[in-house]
C-alpha positions in Angstrom: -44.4 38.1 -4.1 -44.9 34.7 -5.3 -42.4 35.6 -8.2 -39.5 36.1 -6.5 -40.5 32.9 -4.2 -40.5 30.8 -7.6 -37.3 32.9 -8.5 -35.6 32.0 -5.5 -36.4 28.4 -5.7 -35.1 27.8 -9.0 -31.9 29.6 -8.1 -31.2 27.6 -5.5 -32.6 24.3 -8.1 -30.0 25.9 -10.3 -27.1 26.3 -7.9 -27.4 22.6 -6.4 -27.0 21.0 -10.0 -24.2 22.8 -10.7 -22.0 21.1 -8.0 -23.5 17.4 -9.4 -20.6 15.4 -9.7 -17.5 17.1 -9.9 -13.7 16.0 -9.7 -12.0 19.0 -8.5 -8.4 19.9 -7.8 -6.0 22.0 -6.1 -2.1 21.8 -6.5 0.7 22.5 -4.0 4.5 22.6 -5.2 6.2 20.0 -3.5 9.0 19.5 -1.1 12.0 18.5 -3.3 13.0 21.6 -3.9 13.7 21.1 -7.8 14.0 18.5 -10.2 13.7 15.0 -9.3 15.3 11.7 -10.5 12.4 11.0 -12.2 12.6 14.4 -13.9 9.9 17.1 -13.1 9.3 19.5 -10.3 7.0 17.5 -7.7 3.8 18.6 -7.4 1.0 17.7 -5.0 -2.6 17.2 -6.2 -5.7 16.9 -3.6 -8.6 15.3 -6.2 -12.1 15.9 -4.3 -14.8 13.7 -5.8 -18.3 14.9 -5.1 -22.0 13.8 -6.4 -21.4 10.1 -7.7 -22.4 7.5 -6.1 -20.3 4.8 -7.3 -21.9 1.1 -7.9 -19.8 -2.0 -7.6 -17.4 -2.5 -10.9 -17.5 1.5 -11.9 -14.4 3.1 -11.5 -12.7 6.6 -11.6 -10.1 6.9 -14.1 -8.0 10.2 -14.3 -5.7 10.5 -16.7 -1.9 12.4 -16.6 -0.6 13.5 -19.8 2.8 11.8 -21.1 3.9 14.9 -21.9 3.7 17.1 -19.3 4.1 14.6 -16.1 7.5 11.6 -15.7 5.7 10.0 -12.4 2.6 9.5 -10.1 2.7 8.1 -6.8 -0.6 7.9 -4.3 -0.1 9.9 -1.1 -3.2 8.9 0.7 -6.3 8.0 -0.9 -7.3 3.9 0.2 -10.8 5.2 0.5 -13.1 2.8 1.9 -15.2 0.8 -0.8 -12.2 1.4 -3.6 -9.2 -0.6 -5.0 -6.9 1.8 -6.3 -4.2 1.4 -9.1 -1.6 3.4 -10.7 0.3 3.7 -14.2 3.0 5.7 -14.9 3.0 7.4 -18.0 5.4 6.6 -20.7 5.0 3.2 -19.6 5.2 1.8 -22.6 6.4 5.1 -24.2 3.9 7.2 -25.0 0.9 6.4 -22.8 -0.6 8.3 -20.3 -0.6 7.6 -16.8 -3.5 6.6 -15.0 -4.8 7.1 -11.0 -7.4 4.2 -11.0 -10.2 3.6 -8.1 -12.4 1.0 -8.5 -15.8 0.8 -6.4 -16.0 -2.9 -4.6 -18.8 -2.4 -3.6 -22.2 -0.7 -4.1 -23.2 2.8 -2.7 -19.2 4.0 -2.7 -19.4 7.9 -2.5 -16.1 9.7 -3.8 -13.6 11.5 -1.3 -10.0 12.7 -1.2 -7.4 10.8 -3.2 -4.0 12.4 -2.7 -1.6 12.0 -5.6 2.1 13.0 -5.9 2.9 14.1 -9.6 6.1 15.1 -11.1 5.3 17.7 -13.8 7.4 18.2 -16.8 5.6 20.8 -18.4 5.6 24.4 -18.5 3.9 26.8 -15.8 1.9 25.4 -13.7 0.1 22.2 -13.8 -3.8 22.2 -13.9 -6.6 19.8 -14.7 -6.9 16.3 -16.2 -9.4 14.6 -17.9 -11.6 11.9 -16.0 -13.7 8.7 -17.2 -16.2 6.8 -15.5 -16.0 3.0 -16.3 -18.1 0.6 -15.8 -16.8 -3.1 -15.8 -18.5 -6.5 -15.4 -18.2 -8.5 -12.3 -15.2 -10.4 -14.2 -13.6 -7.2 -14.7 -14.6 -7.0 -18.5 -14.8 -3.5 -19.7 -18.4 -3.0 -20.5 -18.0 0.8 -21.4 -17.4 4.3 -20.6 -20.8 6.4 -18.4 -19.2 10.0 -18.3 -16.0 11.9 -18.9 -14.8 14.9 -18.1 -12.2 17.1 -17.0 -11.3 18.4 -13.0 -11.7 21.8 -12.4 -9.7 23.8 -9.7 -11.0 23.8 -6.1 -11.8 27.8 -6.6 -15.3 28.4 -6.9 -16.0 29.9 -10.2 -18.0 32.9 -11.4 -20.7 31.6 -12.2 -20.7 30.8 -8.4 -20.6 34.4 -7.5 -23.3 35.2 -9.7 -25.7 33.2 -8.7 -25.1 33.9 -5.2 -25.2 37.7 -5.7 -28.7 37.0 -7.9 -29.8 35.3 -4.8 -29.0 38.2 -3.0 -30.9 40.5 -5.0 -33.6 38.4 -4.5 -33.9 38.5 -1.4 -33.6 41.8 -1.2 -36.1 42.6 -3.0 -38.2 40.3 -1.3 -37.8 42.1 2.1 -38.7 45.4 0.2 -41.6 44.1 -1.1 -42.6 42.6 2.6 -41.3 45.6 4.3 -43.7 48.2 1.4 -46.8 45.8 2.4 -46.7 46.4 5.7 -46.8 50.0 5.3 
């Protein structure tokens, strides 16, 4: 009995650090119906930032491939506590583009930042890779804390299976309670 309590209690340990500071994405096509001036089919990306807590001078830097997208523009996304900033890609030739947002303050938690992206590459576009800066109070880069890459707003299997272990579980808790009483 006390098993399956310690059992269920690191699941659910287990399952909560999972979700620790993600940057995750979903994509709609959008509304220009083809090819753009700046080349591309338009696509829109929602970016939900959860678990960081952003101090004053860290930033959230996700990156756009040169390659693969012509031009980023930010749909929505002045979240309270941030500056944000964008650069294009191939501006100079060759770099990547950049969605910037920098924490002005201290305690900043992440949110929705809505990007427009015109995507050059084949298929369908999917996730980007993500730094977290930290800068001095004169904007000095000081260094890089983590990076990553975005993962699709989807929950994964690994959700699923923990979920249906925590099922079982419980289950078998309720066997075992219901057996006892017997």
């Amino acid at each position: 009995m006390r098993m399956c309590w310690l059992l269920i209690f690191a699941g659910l340990m287990t399952s909560s650090s999972v979700f620790a500071g993600l940057v995750q994405y979903s994509t709609t096509p959008g509304s220009s119906g083809g090819t753009s001036a700046f080349g591309g089919t338009l696509y829109r990306y929602t970016f939900l930032v959860s678990g960081f807590n952003f101090q004053a001078d860290q930033e959230l830097d996700i990156r756009f491939d040169a390659t693969k997208f012509s031009h980023i523009n930010l749909v929505s996304g002045a979240q309270s506590g941030f500056s944000t900033l964008l650069l294009q890609p191939n501006n100079p030739t060759g770099s990547t583009g950049s969605f910037s947002a920098l924490a002005m303050q201290n305690n900043v938690a992440g949110g929705n930042f809505v990007l427009d992206a015109y995507y050059t590459g084949s298929g369908e576009p999917g996730s980007q890779l993500y730094l977290i800066n930290q800068y001095n109070s004169a904007g000095g880069f000081v260094g890089t804390l983590q990076t990553g890459t975005t993962v699709a707003a989807t929950p994964e299997p690994g959700t699923f299976a923990i979920g249906g272990v925590m099922l079982v579980l419980g289950g078998m808790l309720r066997r075992s309670r219901h057996k006892s009483e017997e």
